[in-house]
N, C-alpha and C positions, 0 to 999 in steps of 0.2 A: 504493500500500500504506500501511498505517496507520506512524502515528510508533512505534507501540509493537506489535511482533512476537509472536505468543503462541507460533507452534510452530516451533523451531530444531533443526535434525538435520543438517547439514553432512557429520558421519560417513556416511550416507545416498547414496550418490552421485547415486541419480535425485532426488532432492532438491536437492542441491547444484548440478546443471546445470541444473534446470529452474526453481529459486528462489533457493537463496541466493548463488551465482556472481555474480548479480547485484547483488544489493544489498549484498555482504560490500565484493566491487570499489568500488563507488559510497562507503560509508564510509570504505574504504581513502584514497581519492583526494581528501574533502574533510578528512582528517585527520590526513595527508601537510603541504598546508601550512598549517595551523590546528598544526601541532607544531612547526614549521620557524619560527614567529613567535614563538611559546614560547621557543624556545633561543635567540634574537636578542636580546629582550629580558629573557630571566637574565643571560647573558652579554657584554652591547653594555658593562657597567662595565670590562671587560679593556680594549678599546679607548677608553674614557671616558678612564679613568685616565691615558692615554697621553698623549693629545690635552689632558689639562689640565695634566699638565706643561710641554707645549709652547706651551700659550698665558700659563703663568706665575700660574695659579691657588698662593694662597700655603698651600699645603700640602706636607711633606715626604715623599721616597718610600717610610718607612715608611707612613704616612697614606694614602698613594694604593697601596696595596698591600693596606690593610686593605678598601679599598672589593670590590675583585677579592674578597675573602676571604667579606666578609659576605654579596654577594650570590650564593657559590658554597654557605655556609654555609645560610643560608635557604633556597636553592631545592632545598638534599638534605635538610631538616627537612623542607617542603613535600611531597615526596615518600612523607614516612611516611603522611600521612591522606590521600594521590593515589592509596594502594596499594589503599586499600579502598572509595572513589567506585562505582566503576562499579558492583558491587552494592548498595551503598547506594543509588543515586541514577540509576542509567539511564546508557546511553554517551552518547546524545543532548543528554539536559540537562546532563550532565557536561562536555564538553568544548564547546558551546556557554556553557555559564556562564566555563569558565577560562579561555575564547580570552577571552570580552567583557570580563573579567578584568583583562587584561592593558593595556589603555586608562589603567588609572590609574596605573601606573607610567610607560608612556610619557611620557604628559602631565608628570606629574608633574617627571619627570626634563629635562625641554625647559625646566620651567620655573625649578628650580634652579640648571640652566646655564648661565640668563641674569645670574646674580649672582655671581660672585667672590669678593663679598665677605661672603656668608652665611657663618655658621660649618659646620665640619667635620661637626657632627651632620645636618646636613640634607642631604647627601650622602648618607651615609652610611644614611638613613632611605629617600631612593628608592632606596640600591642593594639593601637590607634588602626592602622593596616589590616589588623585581621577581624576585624569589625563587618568586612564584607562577606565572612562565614556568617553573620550572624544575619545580615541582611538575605542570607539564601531564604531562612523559613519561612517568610512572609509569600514570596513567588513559588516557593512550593507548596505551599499550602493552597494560595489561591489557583496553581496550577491543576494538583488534585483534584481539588473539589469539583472543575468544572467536568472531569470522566466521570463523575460518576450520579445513577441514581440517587434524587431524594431519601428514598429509603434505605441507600447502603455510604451515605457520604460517611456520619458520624463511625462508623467500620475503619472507611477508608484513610479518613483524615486521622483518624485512634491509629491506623496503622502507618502512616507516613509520619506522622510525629512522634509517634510512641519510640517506633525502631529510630527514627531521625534521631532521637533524647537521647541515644544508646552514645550519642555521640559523646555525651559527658560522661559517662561511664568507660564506655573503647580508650577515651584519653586521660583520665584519671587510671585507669589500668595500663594502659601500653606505655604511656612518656616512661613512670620509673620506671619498668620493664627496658624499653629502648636505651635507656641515658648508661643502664648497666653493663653493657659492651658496644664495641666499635662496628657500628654494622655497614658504614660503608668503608672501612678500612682506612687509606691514608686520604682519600678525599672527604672523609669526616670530618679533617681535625684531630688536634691532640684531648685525653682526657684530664679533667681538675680532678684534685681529690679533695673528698668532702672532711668540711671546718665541721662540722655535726653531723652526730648518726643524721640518718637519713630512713628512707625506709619504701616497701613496696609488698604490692596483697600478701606476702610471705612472712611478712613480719620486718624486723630493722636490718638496714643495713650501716654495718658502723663507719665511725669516722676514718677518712685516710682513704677509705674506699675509693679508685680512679673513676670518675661520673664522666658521661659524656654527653652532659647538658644540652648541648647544638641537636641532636641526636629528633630534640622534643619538636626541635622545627621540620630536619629534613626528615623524619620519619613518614610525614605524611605525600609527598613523592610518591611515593613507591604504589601510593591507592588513586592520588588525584589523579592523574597519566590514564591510567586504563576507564578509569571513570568517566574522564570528561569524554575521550573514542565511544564508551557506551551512549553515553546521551545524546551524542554528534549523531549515530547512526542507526537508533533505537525509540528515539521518542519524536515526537510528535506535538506541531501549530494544530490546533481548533481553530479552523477560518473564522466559524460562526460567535467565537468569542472573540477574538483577534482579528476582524477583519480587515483594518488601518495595520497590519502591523509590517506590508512590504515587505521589500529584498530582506534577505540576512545579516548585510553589512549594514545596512538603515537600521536593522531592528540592535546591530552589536553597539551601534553612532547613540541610542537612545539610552540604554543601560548606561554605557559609561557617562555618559553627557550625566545623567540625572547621580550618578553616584558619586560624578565628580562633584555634582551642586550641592550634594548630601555632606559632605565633608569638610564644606567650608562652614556653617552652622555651630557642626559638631566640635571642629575645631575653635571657635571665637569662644563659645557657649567653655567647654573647658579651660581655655585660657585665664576666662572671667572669674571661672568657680575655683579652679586649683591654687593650692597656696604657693610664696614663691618657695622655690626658683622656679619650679615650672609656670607657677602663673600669676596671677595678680591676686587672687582671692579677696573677689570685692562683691562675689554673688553666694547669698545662700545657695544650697541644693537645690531647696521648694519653689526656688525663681530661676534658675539655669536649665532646671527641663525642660518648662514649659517655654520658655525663651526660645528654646533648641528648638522642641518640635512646632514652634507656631512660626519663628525664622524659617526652617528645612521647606513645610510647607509653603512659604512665601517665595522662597527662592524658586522652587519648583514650577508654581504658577506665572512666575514672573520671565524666569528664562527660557520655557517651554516653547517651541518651535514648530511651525510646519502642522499639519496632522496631530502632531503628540499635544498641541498647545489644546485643541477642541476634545481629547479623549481625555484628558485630564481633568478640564472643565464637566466636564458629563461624572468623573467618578467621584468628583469631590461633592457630586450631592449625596453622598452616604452623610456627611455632617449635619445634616440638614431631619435627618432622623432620629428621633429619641432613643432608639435603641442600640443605635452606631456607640453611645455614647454609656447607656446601661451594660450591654457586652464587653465593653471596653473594662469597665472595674471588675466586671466579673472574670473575665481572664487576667487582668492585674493580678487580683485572687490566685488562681492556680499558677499558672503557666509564670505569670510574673514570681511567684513564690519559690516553684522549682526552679529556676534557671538565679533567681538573685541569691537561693541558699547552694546550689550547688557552686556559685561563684566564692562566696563568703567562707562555707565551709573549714577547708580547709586552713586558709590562716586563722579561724578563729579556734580550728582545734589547735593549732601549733601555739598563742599569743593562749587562752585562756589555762591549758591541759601541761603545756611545755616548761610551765615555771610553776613554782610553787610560792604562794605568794603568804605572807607574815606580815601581820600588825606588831608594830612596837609599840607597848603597852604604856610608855611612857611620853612617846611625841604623838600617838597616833596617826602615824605615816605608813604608808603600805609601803615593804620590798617585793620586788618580782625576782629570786634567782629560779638558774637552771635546774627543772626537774628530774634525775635521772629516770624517774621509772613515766614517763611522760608516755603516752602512746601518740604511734606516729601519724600524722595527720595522712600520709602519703598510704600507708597500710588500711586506714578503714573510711576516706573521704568519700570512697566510689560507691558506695554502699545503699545509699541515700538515696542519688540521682539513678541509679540502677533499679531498684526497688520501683521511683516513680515513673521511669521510661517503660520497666515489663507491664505495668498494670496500666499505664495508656492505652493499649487498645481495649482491654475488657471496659473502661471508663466508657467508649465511644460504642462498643455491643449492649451495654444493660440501657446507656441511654437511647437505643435505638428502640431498646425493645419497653422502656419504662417510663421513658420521657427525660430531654436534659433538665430541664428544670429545676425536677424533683431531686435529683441527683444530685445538683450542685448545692442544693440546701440541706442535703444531709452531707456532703463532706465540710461544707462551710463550716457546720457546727462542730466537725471536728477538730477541724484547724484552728477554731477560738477556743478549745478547749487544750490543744497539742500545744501553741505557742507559747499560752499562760502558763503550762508546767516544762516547757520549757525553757522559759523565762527566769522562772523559780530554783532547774538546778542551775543554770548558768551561773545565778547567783553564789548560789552554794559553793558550786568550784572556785569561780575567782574570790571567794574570802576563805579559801581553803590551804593548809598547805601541803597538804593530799589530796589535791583537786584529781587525782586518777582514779582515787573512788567513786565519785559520781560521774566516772564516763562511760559506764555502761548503760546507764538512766538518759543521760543526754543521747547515747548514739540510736536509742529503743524508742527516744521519742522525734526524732529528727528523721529518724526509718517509715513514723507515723505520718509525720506533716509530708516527705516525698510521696508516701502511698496516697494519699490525698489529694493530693496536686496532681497525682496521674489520673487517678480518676475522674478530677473534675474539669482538666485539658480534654477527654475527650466528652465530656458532657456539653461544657460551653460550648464548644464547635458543631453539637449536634446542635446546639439552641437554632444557634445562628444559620443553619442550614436549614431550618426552619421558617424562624423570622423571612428570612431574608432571599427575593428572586435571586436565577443562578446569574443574571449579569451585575447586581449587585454583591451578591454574596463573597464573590472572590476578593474583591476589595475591601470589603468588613474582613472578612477574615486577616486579610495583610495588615490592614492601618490595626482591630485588635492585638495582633502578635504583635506590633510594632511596640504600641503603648506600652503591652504587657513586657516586652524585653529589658523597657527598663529597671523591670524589678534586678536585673544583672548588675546596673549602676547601684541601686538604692538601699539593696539589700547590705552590701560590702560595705558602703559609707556612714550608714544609717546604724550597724556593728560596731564597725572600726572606731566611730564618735562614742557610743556609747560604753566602747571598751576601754578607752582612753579618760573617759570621764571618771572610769570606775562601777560605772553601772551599766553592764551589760543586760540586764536582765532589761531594763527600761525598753529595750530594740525588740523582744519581741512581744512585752505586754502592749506595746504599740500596734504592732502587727494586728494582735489579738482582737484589736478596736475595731480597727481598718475590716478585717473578716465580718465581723459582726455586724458593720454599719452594712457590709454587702450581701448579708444575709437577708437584712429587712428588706433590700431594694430590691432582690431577688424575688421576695414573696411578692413584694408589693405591685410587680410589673409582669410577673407571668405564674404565682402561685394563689392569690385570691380570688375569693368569689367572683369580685366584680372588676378582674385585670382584662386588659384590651387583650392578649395571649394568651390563652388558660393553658399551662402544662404544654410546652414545644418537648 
């Protein structure tokens, strides 16, 4: 069959079994891991950051914190012009361009690794760079959804996101696995040995150990390369959603043009918020997001060109609807939950569990020393984000067959119930000085809040498949994952402040709030008697 599909009818069922079943499946499953390498590579700076404190790179854990932040930051700006790709520009050339995409952050990042002694900006610039892994889900998401039946979306999207989520787990497992030998020999680089144990799913790995940090970048090579050939030669333009989207080279001219506009935002908006040296820090957080994403979108409407200028205009009426804006927090809820705590994680198991921390009984001053019996953030961080990636798709099967709605208000109330105890021990350990005692409490309740989040990523997607016609739909779904990505920013900073403050517990009785307020709006807009959407 041709790269580019003229006649699309899914709704149709002798259609759908005797054509598109086929080929919906077939893009399903080269897009599955083409998104799965996307959230590796947004995300692998969580585990970066870890791994270079431990090899004793001369930055401080504010500094290594900021990296987690920028590159969570970047890849939910990415998101905004990822929401509107797929009719701009074809599913095909779309996610074939962002996968091959994703090669120059890799590289890039293998190669800054190898220097210590670069300054802070140049970090910070590949973790900035691979913000366009992040910017993938939103275009495959709304890629997805447009194969498939009303009644098999929430399956399909639980199945594209769910495995895509695997992406934080594959890289929370493979980096320290990778950094542990020279896998491509002498064009690797040499190896550092590590200033502190270290460690990976095995348990620790001690100090002095040869690491071969670089490893974390070019590792992902060896997957992009055959991927991006699959997508080139395996997936497939829906005319009838992309009919505007032209040649391949026009449709590759749009992507970059819009991602390059995405970047300048992102960048000012950073600048404003981060403290010096990197930046000016004259912007709270609560005013630097929305800066970001209401700049991204202006920039976009403003330099939009040609053709892409009028399809843009047509998709920005999703704002214009109340539930553009209701789905929006409820995926903030889930998806923003999982993706800002799988970012956070880990330094906050390394900063709260890694030291034992003592009151002096006389100044009442807290010390923070080195814990020896610490457990290593590197050995049980995947745990979480793995837990809530396998149980995405069962989220998006019960809501198909149960209703999303309902769904999302029985995990909501788990999650204001998860956060506030685990608020509670967080406490506990950092005024502990056997904070390793209550890390089994924390890793049992943090296992709870990810299984929760998986469930209710693929619930909210069914909502919205719902709600929302399929030429709308695609676009709700990007601008939502957009929004919700910044829980990757918010989550790390929103910690890291309150860990710094001494109250870390305050980060997620907050949280707690935030779920609760979204549980009322939840009922209030499609679980009441008398709601305009009774039960999607």
């Amino acid at each position: 069959m041709s790269t580019n599909i003229e006649k699309w009818d899914v709704e149709n069922n002798s259609f759908w079994e005797s054509t598109g079943k086929k080929i919906a499946y077939r893009n399903l499953w080269i897009s599955v891991p083409a998104l799965l390498c996307g959230f590796a590579v947004w995300l692998m700076w969580g585990i970066i950051a870890v791994q270079m404190s431990n090899l004793g790179f001369p930055f401080s854990k504010d500094e290594l914190f900021t990296l987690t932040a920028i590159s969570g930051l970047a890849g939910a700006t990415m998101r905004i012009p990822a929401s509107f790709f797929i009719r701009l520009a074809g599913g095909r050339n779309t996610i074939f361009l962002t996968t091959a995409m994703l090669l120059t952050p890799a590289i890039g990042t293998g190669i800054v690794l190898q220097h210590p002694e670069w300054p802070l900006w140049a970090f910070q610039l590949m973790a900035l760079w691979s913000g366009v892994g992040g910017g993938n889900f939103a275009s495959s998401m709304s890629n997805i959804n447009t194969f498939f039946p009303k009644r098999l979306q929430g399956t399909a999207l639980g199945i594209n996101a769910g495995i895509g989520n695997f992406g934080v787990t594959t890289m929370q497992i493979l980096i320290p696995l990778v950094m542990t030998v020279g896998v491509f020999g002498a064009l690797g680089g040499e190896p550092t040995a590590l200033v502190k144990d270290s460690g990976w799913i095995f348990g620790k790995i001690p100090a002095g150990t040869p690491t071969f940090i670089q490893n974390a970048g070019f590792a992902w090579v060896l997957s992009l390369v055959p991927l991006a050939a699959l997508c080139w030669f395996g997936m497939n333009n829906l005319k009838t959603i992309s009919p505007d989207s032209e040649g391949t080279i026009a449709a590759f001219i749009k992507i970059t043009w819009l991602y390059t506009l995405a970047f300048i935002p992102a960048i000012a908006g950073l600048y404003l918020y981060l403290p010096a040296p990197t930046g000016l820090g004259l912007l709270n957080m609560w005013v630097a997001m929305p800066l970001i994403i209401g700049s991204t979108l202006l920039v976009m409407k403003l330099a939009a060109f040609g053709t892409m200028k009028e399809n843009i205009a047509k998709q920005f009426a999703i704002f214009k609807n109340k539930h553009t804006w209701s789905m929006t927090a409820l995926y903030l809820v889930t998806f923003g939950s999982f993706i800002g705590f799988s970012m956070a994680l880990p330094l906050s198991i390394t900063v709260i569990f890694g030291e034992k921390h003592i009151l002096d009984a006389a100044t009442g001053v807290w010390t923070h020393v080195k814990n020896p019996a610490a457990p290593s953030a590197l050995t049980y961080a995947w745990i979480g984000p793995f837990v809530g990636a396998l149980i995405r798709p069962v989220g998006g099967w019960i809501s198909d067959k149960l209703g999303g709605s309902i769904v999302t208000q029985v995990i909501s109330v788990v999650m204001v119930a998860a956060s506030t105890y685990a608020g509670y021990i967080m406490m506990q350990a950092y005024h502990s000085a056997t904070p390793e005692i209550y890390f089994t409490q924390f890793l049992l309740v943090f296992v709870v809040l990810f299984a929760a989040t998986g469930v209710g990523n693929g619930s909210t997607f069914r909502t919205v498949g719902v709600i929302f016609d399929r030429v709308q739909a695609g676009p709700v779904l990007g601008w939502t994952s957009a929004v919700a990505a910044y829980g990757s920013f918010i989550a790390p900073e929103v910690i890291k402040g309150q860990i710094k403050a001494g109250t870390p517990e305050m980060a997620m009785y907050g949280f707690a709030v935030f779920y609760a307020l979204c549980l009322i709006l939840n009922w209030w807009f499609y679980l009441r008697a008398g709601s305009e959407i009774k039960n999607p």
